[in-house]
N, C-alpha and C positions, 0 to 999 in steps of 0.2 A: 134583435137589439137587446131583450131582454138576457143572452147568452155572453154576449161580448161585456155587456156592462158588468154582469156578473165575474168575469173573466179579468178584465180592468181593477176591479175592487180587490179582484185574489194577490194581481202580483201586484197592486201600492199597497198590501201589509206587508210583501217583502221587504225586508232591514238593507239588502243592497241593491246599488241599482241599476239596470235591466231595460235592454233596449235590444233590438230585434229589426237588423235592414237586409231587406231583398238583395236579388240580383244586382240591381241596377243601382245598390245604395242608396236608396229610399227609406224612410222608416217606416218599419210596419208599425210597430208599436213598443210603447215603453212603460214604465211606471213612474210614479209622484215622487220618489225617492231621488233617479234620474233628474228632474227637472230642478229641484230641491239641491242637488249636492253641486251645480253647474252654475244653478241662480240662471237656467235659462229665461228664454221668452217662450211663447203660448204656441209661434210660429215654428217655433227649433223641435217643438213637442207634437207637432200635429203630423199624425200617420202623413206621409207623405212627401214629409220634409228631407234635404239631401244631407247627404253626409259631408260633403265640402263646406256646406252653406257651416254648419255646425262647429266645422275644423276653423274655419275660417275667426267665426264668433267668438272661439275659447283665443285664437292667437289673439284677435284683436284687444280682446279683456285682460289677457296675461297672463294666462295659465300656465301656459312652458314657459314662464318667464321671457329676458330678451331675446327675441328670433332676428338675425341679421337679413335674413332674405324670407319675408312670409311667402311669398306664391312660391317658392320651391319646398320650404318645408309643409304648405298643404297640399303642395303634388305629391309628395312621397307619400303623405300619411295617406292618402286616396290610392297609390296605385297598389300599398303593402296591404289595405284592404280587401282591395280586388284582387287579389291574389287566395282568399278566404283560407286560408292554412292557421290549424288552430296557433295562441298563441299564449304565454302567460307572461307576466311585466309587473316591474314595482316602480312607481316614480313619487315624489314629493312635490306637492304641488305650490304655486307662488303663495299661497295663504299659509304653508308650511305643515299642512297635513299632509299623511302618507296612504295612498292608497295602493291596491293591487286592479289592474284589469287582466282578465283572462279572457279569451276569445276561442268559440269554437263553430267551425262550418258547419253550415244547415244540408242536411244533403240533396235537396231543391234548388241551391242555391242561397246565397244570402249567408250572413251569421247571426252568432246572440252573443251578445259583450256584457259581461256582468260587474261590474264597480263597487270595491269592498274598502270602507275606509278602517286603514288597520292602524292608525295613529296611537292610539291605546296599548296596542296589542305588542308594539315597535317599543315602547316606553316599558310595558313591562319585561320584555325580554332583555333588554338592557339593564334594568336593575336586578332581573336575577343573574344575569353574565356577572354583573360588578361584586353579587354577593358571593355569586359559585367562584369564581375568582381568589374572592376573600378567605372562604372557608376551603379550598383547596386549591391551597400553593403547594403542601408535600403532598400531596397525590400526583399533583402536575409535575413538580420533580421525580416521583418517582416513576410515571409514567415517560417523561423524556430519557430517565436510565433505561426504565425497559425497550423502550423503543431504541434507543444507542445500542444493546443487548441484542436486540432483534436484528439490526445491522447489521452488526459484525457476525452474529450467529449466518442471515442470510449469506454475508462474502464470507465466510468458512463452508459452507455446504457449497456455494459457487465452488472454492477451490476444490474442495473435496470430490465434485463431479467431472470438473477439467481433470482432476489426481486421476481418476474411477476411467475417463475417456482416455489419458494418455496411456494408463494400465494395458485394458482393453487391445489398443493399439500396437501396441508393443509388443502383448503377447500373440496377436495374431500375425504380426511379422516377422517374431520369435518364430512361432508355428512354419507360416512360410516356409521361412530359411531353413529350417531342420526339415521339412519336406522336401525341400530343394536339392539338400544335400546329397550324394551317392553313397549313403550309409544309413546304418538302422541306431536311430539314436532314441534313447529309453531309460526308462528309470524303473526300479522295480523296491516296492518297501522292505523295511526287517524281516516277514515272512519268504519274501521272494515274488510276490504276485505284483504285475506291471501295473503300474500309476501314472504313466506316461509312453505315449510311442508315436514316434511320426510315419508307422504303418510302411516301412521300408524293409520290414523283416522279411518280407517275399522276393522282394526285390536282391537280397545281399545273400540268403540261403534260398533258394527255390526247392519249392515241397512246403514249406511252414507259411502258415497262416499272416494277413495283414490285419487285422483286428483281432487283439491280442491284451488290449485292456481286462484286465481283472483275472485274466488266467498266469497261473503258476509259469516259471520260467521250464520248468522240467515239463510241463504239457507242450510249448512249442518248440521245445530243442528236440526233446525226445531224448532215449535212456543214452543212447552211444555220445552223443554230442555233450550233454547235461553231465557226463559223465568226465570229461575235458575241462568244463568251466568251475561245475564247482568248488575246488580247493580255492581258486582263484576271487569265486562270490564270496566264501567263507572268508578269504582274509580282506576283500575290500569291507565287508561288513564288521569287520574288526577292527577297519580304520587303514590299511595298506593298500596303497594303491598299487596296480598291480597291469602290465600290458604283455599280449601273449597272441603266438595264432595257434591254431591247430586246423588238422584236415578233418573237412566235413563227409562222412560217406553217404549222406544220404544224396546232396545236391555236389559233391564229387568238386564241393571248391577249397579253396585255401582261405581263412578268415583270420583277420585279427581284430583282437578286441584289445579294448580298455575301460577298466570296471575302477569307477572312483568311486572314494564312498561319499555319501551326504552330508556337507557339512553343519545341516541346520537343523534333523532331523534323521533318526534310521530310515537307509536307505542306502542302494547303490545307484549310483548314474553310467550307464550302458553303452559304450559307442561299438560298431562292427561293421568293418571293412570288409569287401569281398579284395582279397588281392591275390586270386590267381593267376592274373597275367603279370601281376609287378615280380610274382615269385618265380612263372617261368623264365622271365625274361633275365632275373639274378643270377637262377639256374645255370641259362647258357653263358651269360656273364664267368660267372665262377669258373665254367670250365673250360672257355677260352682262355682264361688267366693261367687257369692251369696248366692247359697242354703248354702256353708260353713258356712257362716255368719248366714243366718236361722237358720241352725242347733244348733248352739252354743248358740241363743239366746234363743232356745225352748225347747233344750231339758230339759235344768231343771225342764222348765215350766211345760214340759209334763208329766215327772217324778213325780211333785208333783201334779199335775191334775187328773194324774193315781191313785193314794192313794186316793187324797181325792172322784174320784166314784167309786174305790173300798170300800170306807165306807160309803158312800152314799146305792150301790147297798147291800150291808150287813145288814146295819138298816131297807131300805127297808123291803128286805125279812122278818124281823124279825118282823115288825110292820106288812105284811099278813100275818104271823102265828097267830096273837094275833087277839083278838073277837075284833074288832073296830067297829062294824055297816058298815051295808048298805053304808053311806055314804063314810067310808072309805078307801072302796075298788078302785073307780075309781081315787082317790087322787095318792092311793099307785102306781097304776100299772102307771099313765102319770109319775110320779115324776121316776118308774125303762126305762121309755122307754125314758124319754129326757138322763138319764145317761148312757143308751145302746148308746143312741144316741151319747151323747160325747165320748163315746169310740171308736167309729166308727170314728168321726172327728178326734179323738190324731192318729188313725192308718191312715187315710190321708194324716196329716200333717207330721208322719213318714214317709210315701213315699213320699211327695214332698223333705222332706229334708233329705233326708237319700244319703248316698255318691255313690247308683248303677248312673254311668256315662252313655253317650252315647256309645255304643260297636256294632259298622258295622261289620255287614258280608254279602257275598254276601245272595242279596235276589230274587226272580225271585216273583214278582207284582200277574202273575196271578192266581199263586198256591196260595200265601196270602191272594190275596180277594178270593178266592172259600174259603178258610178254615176260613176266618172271616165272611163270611155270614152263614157258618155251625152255627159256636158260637152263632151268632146273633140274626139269626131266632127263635128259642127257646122262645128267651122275646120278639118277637113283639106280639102284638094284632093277629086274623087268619084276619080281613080287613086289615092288613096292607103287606107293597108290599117292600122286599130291594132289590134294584136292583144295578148290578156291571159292572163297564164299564172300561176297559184297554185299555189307546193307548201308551202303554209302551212297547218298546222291551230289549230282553235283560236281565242281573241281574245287580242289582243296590246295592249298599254299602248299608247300614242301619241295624239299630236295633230293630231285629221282636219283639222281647218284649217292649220294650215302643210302639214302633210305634203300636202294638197289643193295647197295652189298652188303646191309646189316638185315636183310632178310635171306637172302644168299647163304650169309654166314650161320643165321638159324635152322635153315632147313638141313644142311650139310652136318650140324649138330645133331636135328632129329632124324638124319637117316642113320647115322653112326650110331645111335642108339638104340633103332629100332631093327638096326642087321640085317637080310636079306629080306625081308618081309615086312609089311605093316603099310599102317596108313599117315599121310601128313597132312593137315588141313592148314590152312593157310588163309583169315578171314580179316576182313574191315570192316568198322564200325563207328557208330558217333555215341560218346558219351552223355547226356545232359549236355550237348549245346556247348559243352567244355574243355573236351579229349577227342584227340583221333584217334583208334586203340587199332592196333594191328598186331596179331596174335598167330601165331606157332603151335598150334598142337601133335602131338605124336603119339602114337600107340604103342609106345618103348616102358622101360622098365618104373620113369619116374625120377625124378630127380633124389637123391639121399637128404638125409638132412645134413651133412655137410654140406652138399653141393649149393640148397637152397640158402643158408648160411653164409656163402664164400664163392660161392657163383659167381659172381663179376665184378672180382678182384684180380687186378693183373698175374698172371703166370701161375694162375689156379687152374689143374686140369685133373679128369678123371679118366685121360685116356694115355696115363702111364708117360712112356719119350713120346709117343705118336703124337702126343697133342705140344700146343706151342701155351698154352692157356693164356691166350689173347682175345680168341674168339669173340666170347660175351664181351670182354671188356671192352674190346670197339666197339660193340653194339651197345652199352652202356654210355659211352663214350660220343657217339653220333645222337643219340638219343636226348643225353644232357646239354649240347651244344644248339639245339631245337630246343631248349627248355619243358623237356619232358623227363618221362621216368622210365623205369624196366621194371618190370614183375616178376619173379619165378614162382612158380606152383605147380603140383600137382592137382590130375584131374581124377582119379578114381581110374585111370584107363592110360597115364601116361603124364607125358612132361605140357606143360605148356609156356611158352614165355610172350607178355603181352609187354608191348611196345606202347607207350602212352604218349603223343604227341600234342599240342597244343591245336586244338581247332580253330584256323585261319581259312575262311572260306575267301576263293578265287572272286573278286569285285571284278567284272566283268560284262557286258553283254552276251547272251545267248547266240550262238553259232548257228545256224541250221546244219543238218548234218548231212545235206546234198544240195546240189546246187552247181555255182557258175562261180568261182572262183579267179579273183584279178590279184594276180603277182604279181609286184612289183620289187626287182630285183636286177640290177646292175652287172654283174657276174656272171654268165652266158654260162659256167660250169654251174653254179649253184642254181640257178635257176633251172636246168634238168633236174638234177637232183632233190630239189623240192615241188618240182612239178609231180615228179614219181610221189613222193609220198602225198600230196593232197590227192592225187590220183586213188592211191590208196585208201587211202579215208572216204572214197564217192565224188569226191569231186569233177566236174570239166574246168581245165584251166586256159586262163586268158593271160598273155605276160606284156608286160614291160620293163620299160628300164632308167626312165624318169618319170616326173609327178606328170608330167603336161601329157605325156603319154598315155599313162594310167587313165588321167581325167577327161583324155578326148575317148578312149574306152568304155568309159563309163558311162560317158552322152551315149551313145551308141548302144549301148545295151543293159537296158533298162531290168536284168532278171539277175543283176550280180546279187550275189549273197555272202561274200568275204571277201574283204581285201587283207591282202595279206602283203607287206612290203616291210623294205630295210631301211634302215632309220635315214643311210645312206646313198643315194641313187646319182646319178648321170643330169647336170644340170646344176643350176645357181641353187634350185629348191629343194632342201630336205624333204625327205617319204616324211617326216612331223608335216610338211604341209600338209598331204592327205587328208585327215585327222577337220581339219576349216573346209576343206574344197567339196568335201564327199561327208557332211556331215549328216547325211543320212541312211549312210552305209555302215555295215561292223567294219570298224577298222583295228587293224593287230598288227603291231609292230617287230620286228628280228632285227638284232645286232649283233656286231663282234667284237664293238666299242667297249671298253672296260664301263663300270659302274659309276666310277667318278667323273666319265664325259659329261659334259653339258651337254650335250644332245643325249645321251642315254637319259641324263636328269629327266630333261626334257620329257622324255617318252613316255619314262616310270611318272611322272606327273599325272599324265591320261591315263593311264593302267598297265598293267602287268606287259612285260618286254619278254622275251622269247631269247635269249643267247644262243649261240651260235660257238660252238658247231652242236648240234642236235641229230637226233635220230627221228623215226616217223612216232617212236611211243613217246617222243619227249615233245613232239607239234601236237597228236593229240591230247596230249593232259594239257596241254594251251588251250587247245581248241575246246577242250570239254568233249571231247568224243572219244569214240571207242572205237579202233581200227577194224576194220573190215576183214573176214576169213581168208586168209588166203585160196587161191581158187583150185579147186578138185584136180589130180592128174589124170592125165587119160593114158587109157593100156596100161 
């Protein structure tokens, strides 16, 4: 007792007042200050007392002032109770002081509500508000400029980071797009060292590096290349713009550039194309135009060149019938043999100028050279040696007929050169992914430097009247029309002339190269004749002579491995049916239809077509295979 009274005493000298209810809103206890600021009763103060009983007393007195509804505003204030969540509050009470209560949970249960009468405290802060006021109006204006300042400062850095984001944006889509591109696009400063690249330089030259930032332009061109561009850097850095291509030897392409210079700063800005196939395809362009133009100029010529040794060759004969002496006769015969001879040159310059074009199909290298040294062999010398070297895989695009007699035409060169004796090598190869290169060597005396000068210029010859000096120049000629080039060199050991064709790999399916072969083939004559050569090649063949045909075949024998048919067959349905019916067979198609049919379209849509008429070496460069030896004789 004597703890608690002492405890009592402690909180009535508390200045506010101080009251303390359980769980159940009860009071445990309060102070004299409590009882005192309420003008309670003895009953409201006695531990024990409800919290309702209390709400109730202060509405009934007037505390909150007019309450419309008392029992709902002391339900609320009992249930925000019981809810014990601290709280703190200012209210003005009906006698018009102002007090604070603050509220905070007991953690047993219950709270303590502390009553702080701050009426004083409310008085003074108001007259110092009204003084601070007084004594600072231009602080407060000049505080409302700097906060207006602050504003507009905030919405300028706003803008300045939308500027800073759409920047960002831009240049990464800038970025993009220049990586997108199919060129190497770059800037390099007044020195020359790169300050920009969209890392496409490997891509447009192969061999040089993709991260190329801060390195000189002459470390990734290299001396041959670097040695092309810079007149060109020198004057875009002088303010000329300047666009060019040149041939790269290291990655063996054709490039063009354009070097602008900087308008905002030293600097050039770099663009570089790979355009070796825009340039072959000019190439053959150009010289289709040409022989056009040949044609037109010659054939008249030829026409009446023709007449006049045909009446040349007429008198001749007419004058060896007639008795003219001994001396006579060797006049007649040189004068019929120089105009056999021009006959010969009008049917040369007929084929250079005549309109057969360049015409690709797939060709397979090794089957070609074994069947062009069959041909070849024949007219060398028995000392003479041709030899054939393949490091081709694969079928390759090309046209076996020209490409057949502008190799023809080289070897017949290099035996003539090399006289009864020597060797001919006769090799294929792939350039960088770039060139087909098909090359000539001879172990002859070499070409002169006239020759290699003037080599393959029409009616240039080193072989006196014998020669027509066409040779090369059809070979020149066939070459340019495939948009390629010719070479002449020597090799330390003799002549060589390299044929550079543009590499077109055969798009295709893979053949097997035995198997059970199903012909489809309308023509009871041609379908012998191409049953021999798939025969030839390994094959067993199976025939027909429409699609329904074909296709009940194929139910039937489940081990086929080619079909092989004419665009055209026996029945409502094109051999293009095939192609939907048997889509999980190799199908290859053969026609005699020109190139502008719709159904040839048709064909060439699905892949490479086979024209007709062909030989076995021209079905296997379709097929991708290499014909089979012919077989051993006996006895």
């Amino acid at each position: 007792m004597k703890n608690l009274a002492l405890t009592q005493a402690g909180l009535n000298l508390i200045q506010q007042a101080l009251t303390i209810y359980d769980s159940d809103l009860r009071l445990a206890v309060c102070n004299a200050p409590f009882a005192q600021m309420f003008d309670l009763p003895d009953a409201l103060t006695t531990p024990g007392a409800r919290f309702e009983d209390t709400i109730r007393h202060l509405v009934e007195r007037g505390e909150y002032g007019p309450v419309d509804d008392p029992e709902t505003f002391i339900h609320d204030r009992v249930e925000t109770a019981r809810a014990f969540e601290p709280h703190y509050m200012e209210r003005t009470r009906a006698n018009g002081r102002t007090i604070s209560v603050e509220g905070a949970p007991l953690p047993q249960g219950g709270w303590v509500t502390v009553y702080t009468d701050i009426t004083q405290t409310r008085a003074q802060e108001q007259l110092l508000r009204t003084r601070s006021e007084l004594l600072s109006e231009e602080v407060l204006k000049r505080s409302e400029e700097l906060a207006r300042t602050n504003r507009n400062l905030a919405a300028t850095n706003k803008a300045l980071e939308e500027a800073r984001r759409e920047l960002v944006e831009t240049e990464a889509r800038t970025r993009t797009t220049t990586q997108m591109m199919p060129a190497h696009i770059a800037r390099v400063d007044a020195d020359g060292h790169y300050t920009f690249s969209n890392n496409r330089l490997g891509d447009v030259m192969p061999g040089r590096p993709a991260n190329i930032l801060g390195l000189h332009i002459s470390e990734t061109l290299g001396p041959q290349a670097y040695s092309k561009v810079r007149p060109h850097l020198e004057a875009a850095q002088d303010g000329r713009q300047s666009t060019f291509e040149f041939n790269d030897e290291m990655s063996s392409r054709r490039i063009r550039a354009a070097f602008t210079p900087d308008p905002l700063e030293p600097g050039v800005y770099i663009l570089s194309q790979d355009v070796t196939e825009e340039t072959q395809a000019r190439a053959a362009l150009q010289q289709t135009r040409r022989r056009e133009i040949a044609a037109q100029l010659t054939s008249g010529l030829a026409h009446d060149f023709s007449n006049l040794l045909t009446i040349i060759l007429g008198m001749q004969s007419r004058l060896a019938r007639m008795d003219l002496g001994p001396e006579a006769e060797p006049l007649i015969s040189a004068t019929l043999s120089a105009a056999r001879r021009g006959g010969r040159l009008l049917d040369r310059i007929a084929d250079m100028t005549s309109q057969r074009g360049w015409q690709p199909r797939p060709l397979s290298l090794a089957g070609f050279l074994d069947e062009l040294r069959t041909l070849a062999t024949p007219s060398l010398p028995e000392g003479m040696e041709l030899r054939t070297r393949d490091d081709t895989s694969g079928a390759y695009m090309a046209d076996p007929g020209l490409l057949q007699d502008a190799l023809l035409n080289l070897v017949l060169n290099a035996r003539d050169a090399c006289g009864e004796a020597g060797t001919i090598t006769l090799s294929a190869q792939e350039v960088q992914e770039t060139w087909l290169e098909l090359s000539v060597e001879d172990s002859g005396p070499g070409f002169s430097e006239t020759a290699l000068r003037h080599g393959l210029e029409p009616f240039f010859t080193t072989k006196g009247g014998e020669g027509s000096g066409l040779g090369l120049a059809m070979v020149y000629d066939m070459t340019k029309l495939a948009g390629g080039s010719v070479r002449l060199a020597n090799t330390g050991r003799g002549a060589r002339v390299s044929l550079r064709l543009p590499l077109r790999r055969a798009a295709q399916a893979p053949v097997p190269d035995t198997g059970l072969a199903l012909l489809a083939e309308d023509s009871p004559d041609l379908r012998e004749a191409i049953r021999e050569m798939l025969t030839g090649l390994g094959f067993s063949v199976v025939e027909a002579a429409s699609v329904d045909e074909a296709c009940a075949l194929a139910e039937g024998l489940p081990d086929i491995a080619l079909v092989l048919s004419d665009i055209s067959l026996e029945g409502d349905s094109p051999g293009l049916a095939l192609a939907d019916r048997l889509p999980h067979l190799p199908v290859r198609f053969m026609t005699s239809l020109p190139p502008d049919h719709p159904l040839h379209q048709r064909a060439h849509r699905l892949g490479p077509v086979l024209p007709k008429p062909f030989a076995a070496a021209d079905l296997a460069g379709f097929l991708g295979l290499v014909p089979l030896p012919a077989p051993a004789q006996m006895g």
